[in-house]
TIFI-648854 format. One record per residue: residue number from 1; residue in three letters; x, y, z of N, C-alpha, C in turn. Coordinates in pm, whole numbers, plus 50000, padded with zeros to 5 digits. Layout:
BEGIN
[NUM,ala,[X,Y,Z],[X,Y,Z],[X,Y,Z]]
...
***
This chain:
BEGIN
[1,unk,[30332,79807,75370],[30410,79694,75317],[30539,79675,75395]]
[2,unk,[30560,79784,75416],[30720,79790,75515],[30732,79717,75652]]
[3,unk,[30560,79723,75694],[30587,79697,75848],[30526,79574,75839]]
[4,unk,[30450,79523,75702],[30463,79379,75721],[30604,79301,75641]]
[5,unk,[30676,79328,75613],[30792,79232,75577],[30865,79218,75744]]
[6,unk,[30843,79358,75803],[30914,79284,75895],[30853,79244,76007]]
[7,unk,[30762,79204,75973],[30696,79107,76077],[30709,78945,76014]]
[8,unk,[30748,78962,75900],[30795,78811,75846],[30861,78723,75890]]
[9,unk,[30972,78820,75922],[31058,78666,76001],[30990,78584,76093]]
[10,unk,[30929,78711,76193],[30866,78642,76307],[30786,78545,76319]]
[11,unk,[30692,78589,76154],[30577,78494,76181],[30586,78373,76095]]
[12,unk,[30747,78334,76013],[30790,78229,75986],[30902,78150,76117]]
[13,unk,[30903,78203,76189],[31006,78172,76271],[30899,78065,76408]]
[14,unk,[30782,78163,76423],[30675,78098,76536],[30665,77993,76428]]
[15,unk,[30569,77953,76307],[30518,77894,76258],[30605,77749,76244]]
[16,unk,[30717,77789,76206],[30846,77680,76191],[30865,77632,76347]]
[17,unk,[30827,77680,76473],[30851,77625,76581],[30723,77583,76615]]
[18,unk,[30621,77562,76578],[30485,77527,76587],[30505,77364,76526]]
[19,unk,[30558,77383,76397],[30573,77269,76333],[30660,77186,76353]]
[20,unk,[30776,77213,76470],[30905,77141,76526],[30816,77081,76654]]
[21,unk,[30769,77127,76676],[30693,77057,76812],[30598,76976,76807]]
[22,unk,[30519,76962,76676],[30466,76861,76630],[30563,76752,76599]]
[23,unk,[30660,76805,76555],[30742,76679,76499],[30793,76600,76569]]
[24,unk,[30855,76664,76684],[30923,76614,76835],[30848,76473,76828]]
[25,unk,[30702,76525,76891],[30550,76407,76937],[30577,76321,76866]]
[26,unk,[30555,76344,76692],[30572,76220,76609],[30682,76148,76640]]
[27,unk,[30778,76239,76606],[30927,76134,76639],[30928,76037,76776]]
[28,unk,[30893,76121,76844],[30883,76040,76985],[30826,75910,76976]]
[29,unk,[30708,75930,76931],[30612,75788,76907],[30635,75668,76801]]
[30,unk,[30721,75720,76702],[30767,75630,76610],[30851,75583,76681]]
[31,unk,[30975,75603,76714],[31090,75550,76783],[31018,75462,76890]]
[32,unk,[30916,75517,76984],[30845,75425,77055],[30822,75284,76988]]
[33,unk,[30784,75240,76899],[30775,75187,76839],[30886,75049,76734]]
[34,unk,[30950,75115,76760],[31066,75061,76782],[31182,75093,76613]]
[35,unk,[31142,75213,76551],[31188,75247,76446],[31330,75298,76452]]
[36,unk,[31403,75293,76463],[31563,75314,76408],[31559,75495,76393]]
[37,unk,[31663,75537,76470],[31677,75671,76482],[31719,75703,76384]]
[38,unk,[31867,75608,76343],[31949,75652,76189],[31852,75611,76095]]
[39,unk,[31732,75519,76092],[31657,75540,75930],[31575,75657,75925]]
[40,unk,[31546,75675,76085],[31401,75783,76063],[31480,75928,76029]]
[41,unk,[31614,75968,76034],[31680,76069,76025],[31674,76078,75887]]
[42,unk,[31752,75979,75787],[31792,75927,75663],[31639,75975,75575]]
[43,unk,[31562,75822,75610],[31446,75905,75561],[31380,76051,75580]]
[44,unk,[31437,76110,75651],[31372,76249,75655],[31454,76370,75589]]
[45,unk,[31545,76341,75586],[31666,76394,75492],[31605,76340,75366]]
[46,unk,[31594,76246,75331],[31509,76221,75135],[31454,76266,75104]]
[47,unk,[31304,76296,75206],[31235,76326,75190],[31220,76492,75142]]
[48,unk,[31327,76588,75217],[31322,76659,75231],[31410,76709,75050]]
[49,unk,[31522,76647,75051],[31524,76620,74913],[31483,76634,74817]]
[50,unk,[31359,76551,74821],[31307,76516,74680],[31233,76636,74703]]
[51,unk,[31208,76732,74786],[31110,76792,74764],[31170,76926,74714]]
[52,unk,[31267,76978,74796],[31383,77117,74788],[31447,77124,74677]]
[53,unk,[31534,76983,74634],[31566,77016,74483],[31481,77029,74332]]
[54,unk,[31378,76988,74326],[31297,77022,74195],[31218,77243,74215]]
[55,unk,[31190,77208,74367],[31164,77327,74401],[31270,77454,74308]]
[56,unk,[31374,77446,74409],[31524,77516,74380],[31545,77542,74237]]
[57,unk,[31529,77436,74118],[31557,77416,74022],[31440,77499,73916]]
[58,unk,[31308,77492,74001],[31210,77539,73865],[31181,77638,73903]]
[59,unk,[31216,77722,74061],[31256,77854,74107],[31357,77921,74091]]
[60,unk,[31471,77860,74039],[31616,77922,74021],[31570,78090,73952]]
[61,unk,[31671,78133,74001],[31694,78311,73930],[31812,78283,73843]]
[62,unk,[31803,78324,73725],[31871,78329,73613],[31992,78472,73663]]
[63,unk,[31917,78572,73744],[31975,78608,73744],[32113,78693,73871]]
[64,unk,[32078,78538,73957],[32108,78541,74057],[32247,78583,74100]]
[65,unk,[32285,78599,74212],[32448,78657,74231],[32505,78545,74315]]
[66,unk,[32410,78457,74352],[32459,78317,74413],[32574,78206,74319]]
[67,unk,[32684,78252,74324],[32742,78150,74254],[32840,78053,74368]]
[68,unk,[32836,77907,74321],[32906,77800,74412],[33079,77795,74342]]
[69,unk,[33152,77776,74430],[33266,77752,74399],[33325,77649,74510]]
[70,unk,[33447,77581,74515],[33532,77445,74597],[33486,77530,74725]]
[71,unk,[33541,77668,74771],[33562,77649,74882],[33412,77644,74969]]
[72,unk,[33274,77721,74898],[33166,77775,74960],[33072,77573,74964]]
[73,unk,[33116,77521,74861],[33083,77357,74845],[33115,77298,74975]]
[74,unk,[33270,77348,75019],[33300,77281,75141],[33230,77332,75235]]
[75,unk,[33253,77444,75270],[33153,77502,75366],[33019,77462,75412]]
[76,unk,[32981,77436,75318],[32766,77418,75300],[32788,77238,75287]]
[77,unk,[32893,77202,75271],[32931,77035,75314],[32913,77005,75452]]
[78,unk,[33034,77094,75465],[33138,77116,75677],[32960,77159,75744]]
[79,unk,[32908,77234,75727],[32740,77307,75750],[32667,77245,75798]]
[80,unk,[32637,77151,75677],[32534,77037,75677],[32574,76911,75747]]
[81,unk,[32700,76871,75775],[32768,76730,75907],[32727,76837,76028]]
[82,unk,[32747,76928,76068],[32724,76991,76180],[32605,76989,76223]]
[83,unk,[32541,77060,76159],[32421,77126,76199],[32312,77052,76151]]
[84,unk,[32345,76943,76042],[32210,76824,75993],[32280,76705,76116]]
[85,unk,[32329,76646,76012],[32380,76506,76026],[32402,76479,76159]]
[86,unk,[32527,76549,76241],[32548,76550,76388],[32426,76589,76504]]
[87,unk,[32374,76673,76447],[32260,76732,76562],[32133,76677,76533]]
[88,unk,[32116,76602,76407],[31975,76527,76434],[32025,76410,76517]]
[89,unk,[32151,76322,76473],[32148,76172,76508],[32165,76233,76718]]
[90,unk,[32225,76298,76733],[32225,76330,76855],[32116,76379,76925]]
[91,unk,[31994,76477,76815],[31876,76488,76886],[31793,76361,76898]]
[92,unk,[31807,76295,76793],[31697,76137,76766],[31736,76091,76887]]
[93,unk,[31904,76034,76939],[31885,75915,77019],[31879,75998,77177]]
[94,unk,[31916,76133,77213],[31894,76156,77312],[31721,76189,77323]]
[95,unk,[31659,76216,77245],[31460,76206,77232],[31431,76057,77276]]
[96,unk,[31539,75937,77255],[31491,75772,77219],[31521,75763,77396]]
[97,unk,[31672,75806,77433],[31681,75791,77601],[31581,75870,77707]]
[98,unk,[31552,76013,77682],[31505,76116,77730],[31392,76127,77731]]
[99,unk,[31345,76235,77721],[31163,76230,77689],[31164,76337,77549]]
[100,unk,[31024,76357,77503],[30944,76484,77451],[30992,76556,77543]]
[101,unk,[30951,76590,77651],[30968,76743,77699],[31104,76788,77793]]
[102,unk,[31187,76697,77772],[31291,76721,77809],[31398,76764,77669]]
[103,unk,[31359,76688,77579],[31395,76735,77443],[31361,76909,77404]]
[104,unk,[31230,76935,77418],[31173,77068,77435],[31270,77154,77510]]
[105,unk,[31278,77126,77641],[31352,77211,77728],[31488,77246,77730]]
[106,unk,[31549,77114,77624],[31742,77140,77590],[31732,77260,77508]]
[107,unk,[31629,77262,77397],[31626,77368,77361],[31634,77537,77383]]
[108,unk,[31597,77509,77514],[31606,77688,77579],[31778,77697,77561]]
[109,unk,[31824,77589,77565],[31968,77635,77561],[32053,77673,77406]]
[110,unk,[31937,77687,77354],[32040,77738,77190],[32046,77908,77175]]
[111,unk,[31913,77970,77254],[31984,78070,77236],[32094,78181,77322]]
[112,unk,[32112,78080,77464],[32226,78114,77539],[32360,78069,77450]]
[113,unk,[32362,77967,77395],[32494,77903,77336],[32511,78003,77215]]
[114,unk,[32427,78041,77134],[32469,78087,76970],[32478,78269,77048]]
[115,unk,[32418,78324,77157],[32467,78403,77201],[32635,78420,77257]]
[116,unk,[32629,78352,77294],[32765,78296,77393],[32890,78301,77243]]
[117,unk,[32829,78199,77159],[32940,78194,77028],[32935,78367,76973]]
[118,unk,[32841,78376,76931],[32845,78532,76834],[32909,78647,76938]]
[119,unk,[32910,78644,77036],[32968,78744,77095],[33160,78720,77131]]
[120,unk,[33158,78570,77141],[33306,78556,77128],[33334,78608,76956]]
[121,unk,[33277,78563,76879],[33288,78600,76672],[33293,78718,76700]]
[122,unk,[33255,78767,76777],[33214,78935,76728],[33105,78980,76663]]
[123,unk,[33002,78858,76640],[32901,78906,76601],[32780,78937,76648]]
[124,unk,[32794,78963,76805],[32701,79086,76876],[32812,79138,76982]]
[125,unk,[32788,79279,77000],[32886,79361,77054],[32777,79357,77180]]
[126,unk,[32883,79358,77310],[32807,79355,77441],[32845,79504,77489]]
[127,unk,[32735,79574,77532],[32798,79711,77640],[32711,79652,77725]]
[128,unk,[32748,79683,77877],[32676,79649,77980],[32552,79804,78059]]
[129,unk,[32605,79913,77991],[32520,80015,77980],[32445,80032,77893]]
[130,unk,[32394,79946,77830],[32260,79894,77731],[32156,79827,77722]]
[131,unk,[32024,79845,77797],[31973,79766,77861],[31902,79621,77775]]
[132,unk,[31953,79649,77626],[31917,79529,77549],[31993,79441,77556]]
[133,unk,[32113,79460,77624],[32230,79419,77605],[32210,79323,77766]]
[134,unk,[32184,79409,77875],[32160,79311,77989],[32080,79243,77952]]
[135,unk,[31915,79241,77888],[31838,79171,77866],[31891,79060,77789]]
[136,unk,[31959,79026,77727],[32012,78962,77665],[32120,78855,77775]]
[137,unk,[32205,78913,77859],[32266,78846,77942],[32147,78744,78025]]
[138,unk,[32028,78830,78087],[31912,78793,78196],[31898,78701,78092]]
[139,unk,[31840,78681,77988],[31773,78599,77903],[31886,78451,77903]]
[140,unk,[32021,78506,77867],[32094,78368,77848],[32113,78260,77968]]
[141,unk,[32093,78360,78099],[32104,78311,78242],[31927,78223,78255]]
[142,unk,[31854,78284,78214],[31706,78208,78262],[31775,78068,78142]]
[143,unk,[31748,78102,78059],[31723,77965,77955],[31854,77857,78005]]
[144,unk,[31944,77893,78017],[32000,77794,78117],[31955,77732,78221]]
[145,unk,[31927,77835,78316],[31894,77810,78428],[31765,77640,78394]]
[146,unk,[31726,77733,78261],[31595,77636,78275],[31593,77475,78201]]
[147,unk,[31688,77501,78138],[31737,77349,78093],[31806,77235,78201]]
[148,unk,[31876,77335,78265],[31975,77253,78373],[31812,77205,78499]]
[149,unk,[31724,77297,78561],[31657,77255,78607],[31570,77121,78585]]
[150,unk,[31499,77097,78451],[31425,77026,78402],[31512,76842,78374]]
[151,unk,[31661,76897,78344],[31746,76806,78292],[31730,76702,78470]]
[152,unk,[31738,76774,78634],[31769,76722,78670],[31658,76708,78798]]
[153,unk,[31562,76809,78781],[31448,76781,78870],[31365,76662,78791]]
[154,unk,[31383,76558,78825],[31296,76432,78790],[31215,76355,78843]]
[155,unk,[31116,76359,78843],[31057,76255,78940],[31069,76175,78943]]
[156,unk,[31081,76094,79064],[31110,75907,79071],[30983,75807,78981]]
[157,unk,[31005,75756,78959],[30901,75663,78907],[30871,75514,79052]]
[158,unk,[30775,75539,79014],[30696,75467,79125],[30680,75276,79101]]
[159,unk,[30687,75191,79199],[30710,75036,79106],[30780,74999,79081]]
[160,unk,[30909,75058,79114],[31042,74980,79026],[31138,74968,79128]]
[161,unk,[31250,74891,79135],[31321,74811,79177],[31452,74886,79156]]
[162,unk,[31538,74914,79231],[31660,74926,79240],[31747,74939,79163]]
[163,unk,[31770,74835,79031],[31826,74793,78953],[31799,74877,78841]]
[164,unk,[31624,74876,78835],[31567,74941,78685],[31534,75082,78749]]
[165,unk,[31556,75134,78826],[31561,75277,78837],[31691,75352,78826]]
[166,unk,[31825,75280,78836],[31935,75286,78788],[31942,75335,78681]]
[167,unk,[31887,75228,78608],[31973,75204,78460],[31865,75337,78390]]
[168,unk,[31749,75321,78462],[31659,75432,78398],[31736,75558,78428]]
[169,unk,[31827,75623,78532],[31856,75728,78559],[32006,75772,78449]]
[170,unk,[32032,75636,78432],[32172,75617,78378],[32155,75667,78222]]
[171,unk,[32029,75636,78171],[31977,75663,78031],[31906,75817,78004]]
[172,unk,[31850,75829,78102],[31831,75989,78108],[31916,76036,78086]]
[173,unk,[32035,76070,78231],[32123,76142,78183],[32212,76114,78058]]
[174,unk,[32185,76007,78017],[32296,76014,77909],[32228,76112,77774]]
[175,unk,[32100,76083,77762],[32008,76169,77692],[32067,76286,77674]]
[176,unk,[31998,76362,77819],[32020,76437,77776],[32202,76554,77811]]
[177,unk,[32287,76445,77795],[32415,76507,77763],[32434,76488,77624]]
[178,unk,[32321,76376,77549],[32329,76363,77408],[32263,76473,77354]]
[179,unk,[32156,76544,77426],[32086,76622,77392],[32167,76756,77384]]
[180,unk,[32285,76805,77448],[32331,76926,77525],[32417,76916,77387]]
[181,unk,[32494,76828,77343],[32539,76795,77215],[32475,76821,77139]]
[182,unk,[32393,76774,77110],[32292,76836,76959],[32278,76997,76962]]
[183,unk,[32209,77055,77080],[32194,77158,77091],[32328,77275,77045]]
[184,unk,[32452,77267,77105],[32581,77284,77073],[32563,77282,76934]]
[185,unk,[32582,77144,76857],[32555,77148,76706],[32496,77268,76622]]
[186,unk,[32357,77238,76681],[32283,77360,76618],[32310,77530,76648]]
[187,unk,[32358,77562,76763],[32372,77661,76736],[32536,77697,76661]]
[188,unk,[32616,77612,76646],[32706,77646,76591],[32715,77653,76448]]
[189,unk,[32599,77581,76416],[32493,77554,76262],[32442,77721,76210]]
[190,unk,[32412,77755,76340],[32351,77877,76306],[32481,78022,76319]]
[191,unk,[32533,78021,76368],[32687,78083,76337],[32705,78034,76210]]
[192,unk,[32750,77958,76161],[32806,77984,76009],[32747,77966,75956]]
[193,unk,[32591,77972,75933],[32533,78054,75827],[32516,78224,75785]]
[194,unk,[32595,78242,75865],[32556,78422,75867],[32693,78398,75733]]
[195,unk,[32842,78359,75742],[32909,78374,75615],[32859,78325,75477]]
[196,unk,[32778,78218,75528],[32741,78143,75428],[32648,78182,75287]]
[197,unk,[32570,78261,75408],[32455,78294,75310],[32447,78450,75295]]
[198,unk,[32549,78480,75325],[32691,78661,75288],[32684,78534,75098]]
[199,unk,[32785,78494,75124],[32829,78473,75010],[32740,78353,74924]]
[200,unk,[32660,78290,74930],[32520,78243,74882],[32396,78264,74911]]
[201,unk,[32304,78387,74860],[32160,78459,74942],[32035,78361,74856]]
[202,unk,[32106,78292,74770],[31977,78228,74748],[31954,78061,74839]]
[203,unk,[31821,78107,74914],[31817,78016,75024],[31728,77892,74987]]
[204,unk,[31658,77884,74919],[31590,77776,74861],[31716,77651,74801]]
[205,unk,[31777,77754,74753],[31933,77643,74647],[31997,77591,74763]]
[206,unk,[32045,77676,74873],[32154,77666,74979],[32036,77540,75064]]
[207,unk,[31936,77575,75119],[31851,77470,75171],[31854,77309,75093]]
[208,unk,[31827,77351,74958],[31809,77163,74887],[31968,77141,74905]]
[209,unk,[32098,77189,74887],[32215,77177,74879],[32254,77104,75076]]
[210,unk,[32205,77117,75152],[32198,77049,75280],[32125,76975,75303]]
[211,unk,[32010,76980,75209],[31950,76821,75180],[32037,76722,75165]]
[212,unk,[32062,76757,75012],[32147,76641,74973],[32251,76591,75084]]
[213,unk,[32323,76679,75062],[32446,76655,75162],[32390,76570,75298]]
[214,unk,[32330,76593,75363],[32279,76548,75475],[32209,76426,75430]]
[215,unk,[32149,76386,75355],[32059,76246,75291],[32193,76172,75299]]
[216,unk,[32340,76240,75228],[32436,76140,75183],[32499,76116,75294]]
[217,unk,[32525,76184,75396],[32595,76152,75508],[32533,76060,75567]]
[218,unk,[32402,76100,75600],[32312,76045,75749],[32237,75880,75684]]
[219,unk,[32270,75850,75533],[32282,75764,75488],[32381,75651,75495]]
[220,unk,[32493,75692,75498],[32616,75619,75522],[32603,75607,75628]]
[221,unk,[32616,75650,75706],[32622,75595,75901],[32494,75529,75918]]
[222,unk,[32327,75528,75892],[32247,75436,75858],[32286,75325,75812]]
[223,unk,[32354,75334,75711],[32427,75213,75608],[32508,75076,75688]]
[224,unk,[32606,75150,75764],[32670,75104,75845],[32620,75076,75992]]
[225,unk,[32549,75112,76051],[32507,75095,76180],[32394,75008,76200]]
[226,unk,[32289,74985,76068],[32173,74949,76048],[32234,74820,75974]]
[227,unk,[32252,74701,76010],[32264,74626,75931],[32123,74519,75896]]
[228,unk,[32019,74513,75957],[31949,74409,75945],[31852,74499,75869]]
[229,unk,[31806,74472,75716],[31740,74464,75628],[31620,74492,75668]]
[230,unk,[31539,74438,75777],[31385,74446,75813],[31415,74603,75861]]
[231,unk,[31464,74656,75963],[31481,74782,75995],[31460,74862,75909]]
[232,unk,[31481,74887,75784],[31454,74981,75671],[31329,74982,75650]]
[233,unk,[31220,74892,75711],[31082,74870,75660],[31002,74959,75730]]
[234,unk,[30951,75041,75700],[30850,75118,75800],[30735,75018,75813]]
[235,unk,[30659,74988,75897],[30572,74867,75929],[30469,74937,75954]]
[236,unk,[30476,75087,76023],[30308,75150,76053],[30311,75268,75972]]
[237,unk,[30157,75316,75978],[30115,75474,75919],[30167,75511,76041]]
[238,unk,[30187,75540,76145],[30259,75640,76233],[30416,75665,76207]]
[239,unk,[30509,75570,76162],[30605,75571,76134],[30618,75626,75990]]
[240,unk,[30561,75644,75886],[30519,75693,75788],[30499,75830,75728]]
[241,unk,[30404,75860,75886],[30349,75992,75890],[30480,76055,75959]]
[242,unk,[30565,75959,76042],[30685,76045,76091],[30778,76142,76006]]
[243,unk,[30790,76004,75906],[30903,76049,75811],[30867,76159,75669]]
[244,unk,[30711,76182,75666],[30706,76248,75572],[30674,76391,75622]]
[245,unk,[30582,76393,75746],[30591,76520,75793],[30718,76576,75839]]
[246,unk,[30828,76478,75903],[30932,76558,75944],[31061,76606,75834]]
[247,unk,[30972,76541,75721],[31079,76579,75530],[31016,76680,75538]]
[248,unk,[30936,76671,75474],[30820,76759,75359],[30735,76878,75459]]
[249,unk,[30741,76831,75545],[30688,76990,75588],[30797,77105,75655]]
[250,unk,[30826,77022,75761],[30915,77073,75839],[31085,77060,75801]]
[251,unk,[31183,76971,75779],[31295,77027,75710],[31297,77076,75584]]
[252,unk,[31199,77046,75519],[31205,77105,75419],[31188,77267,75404]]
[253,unk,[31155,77317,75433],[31092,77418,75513],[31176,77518,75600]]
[254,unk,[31259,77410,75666],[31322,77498,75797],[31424,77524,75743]]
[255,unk,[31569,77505,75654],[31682,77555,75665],[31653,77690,75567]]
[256,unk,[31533,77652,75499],[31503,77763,75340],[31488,77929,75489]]
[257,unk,[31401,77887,75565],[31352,78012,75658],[31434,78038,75722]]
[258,unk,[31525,77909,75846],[31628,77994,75904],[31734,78049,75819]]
[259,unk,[31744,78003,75695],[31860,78091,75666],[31815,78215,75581]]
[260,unk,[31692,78269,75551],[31677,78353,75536],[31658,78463,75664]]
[261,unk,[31585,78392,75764],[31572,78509,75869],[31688,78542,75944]]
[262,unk,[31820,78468,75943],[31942,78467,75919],[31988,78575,75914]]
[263,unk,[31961,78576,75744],[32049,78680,75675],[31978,78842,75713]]
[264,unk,[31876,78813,75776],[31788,78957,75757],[31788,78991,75927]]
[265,unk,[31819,78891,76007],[31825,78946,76128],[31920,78888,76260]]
[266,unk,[32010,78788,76172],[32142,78747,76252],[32069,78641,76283]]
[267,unk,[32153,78532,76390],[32115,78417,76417],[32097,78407,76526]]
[268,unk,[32128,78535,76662],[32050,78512,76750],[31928,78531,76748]]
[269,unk,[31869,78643,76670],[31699,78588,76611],[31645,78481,76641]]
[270,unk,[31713,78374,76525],[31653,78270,76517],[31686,78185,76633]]
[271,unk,[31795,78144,76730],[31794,78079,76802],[31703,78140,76950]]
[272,unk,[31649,78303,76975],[31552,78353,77053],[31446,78236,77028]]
[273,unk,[31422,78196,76923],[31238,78123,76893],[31238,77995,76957]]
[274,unk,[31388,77909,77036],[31352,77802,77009],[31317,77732,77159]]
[275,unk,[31332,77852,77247],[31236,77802,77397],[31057,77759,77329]]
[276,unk,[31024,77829,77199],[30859,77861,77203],[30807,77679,77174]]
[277,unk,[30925,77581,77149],[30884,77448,77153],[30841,77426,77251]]
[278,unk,[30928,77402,77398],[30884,77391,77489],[30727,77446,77499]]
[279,unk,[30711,77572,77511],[30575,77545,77517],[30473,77529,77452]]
[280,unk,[30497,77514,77302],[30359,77440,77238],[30403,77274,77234]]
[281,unk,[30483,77230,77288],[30482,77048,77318],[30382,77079,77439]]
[282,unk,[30418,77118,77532],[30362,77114,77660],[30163,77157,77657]]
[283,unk,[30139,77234,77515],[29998,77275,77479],[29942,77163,77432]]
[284,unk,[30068,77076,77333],[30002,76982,77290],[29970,76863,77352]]
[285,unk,[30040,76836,77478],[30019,76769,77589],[29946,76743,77644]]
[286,unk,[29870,76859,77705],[29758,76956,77732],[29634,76888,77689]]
[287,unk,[29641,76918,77520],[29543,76868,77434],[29565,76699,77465]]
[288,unk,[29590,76610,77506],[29575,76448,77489],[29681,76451,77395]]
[289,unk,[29801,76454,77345],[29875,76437,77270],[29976,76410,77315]]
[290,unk,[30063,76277,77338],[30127,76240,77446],[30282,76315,77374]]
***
């Protein structure tokens, strides 16, 4: 029993990056389509919602040690603008400029960055006569290495004119510096959950509690940015299937696990898993799955 709990994290941690890389594809193709980054965010934040808080509520522990007070409210507020609100709208529109698999590949850079942060926090001690400890340096140097490569080895596109290979280069990079942003986001998302969920361990509550919060934020800037009425309309089952798989399976899902595997094995853990997109986008690629 011992040596399977701790194989748990792991095999919620692959599974949750199995299901982010599906989501990428979808997202990709809805937005193709011409769906609104701030609704498809919004809606996926509801979604995720409606599903986390009844959960939370008819799972609650009576006799839990999780209690909320002003300042831990603000916190898991300050949490959820960071690490929801800011780093989706920044992952959506740099995915809308960029590609799928350049989106995949910003990712190798979260667990150089949340390394990089926790060791300034103090929350991994570096000796350089430790060879987990170099491995850890080698590791933050490749996944760089490998974002910056992908970000700028591009191939030309073939057919085009002067003008529109410009503006095409001009939108990439802006991508993905929108992308390098999000990424930033998230791992700084994942730094303060290690206090967070010190002082709130029940993760199902703390998960629907960044629902909300995140539905209400990423709502208001929808609100405001989205003004034309038809935009709110989802018009296809692909756009549909976007917004409910990327609620209901996958955020719903993901803050409950990272912040448990979190609490049980720090957050460079969890930011180690998130090169493994890159390569199941690239499997699913593989498979005919654009």
């Amino acid at each position: 029993m011992g040596v399977w709990e701790e194989q748990l994290p792991v095999l919620g941690m692959v599974s949750l990056e199995f299901v982010y890389a599906i989501m990428i594809v979808l997202n990709k193709q809805a937005l193709s389509q011409g769906l609104s980054s701030r609704i498809l965010i919004f809606y996926r934040q509801s979604c995720a919602t409606l599903v986390t808080f009844p959960m939370a509520f008819l799972l609650r522990k009576e006799s839990s040690n999780a209690r909320m007070d002003v300042r831990l409210f603000l916190m898991i507020f300050m949490s959820s603008f960071i690490g929801v609100t800011l780093f989706e709208n920044l992952y959506i529109e740099g995915l809308r400029l960029a590609s799928s698999s350049v989106t995949s590949a910003m990712f190798n850079l979260v667990p150089a960055l949340t390394f990089l942060l926790a060791t300034i926090l103090g929350l991994e001690q570096m000796k350089l006569n430790r060879l987990s400890d170099i491995a850890k340096m080698f590791g933050t140097i490749l996944c760089a290495g490998g974002a910056i490569a992908i970000t700028f080895l591009k191939g030309q596109k073939l057919f085009m004119d002067n003008a529109q290979a410009l503006q095409d280069t001009h939108s990439w990079l802006l991508g993905c510096v929108l992308l390098f942003g999000g990424v930033s986001c998230l791992s700084s998302w994942l730094i303060l959950q290690v206090p967070i969920t010190k002082r709130y361990p029940n993760y199902l509550s703390l998960s629907a509690w960044t629902c909300l919060f995140s539905m209400l934020q990423t709502g208001v800037i929808a609100f405001f940015m989205e003004r034309d009425p038809q935009a709110w309309v989802l018009s296809s089952g692909l756009e549909i299937a976007a917004c409910l798989f990327s609620g209901v399976v996958v955020t719903g899902a993901k803050y409950c696990i990272q912040c448990w595997c979190i609490a049980r094995k720090g957050p460079l853990f969890v930011a180690t898993f998130s090169p493994l997109k890159y390569c199941l986008h690239h499997l699913l690629r593989l498979n005919n799955i654009p």
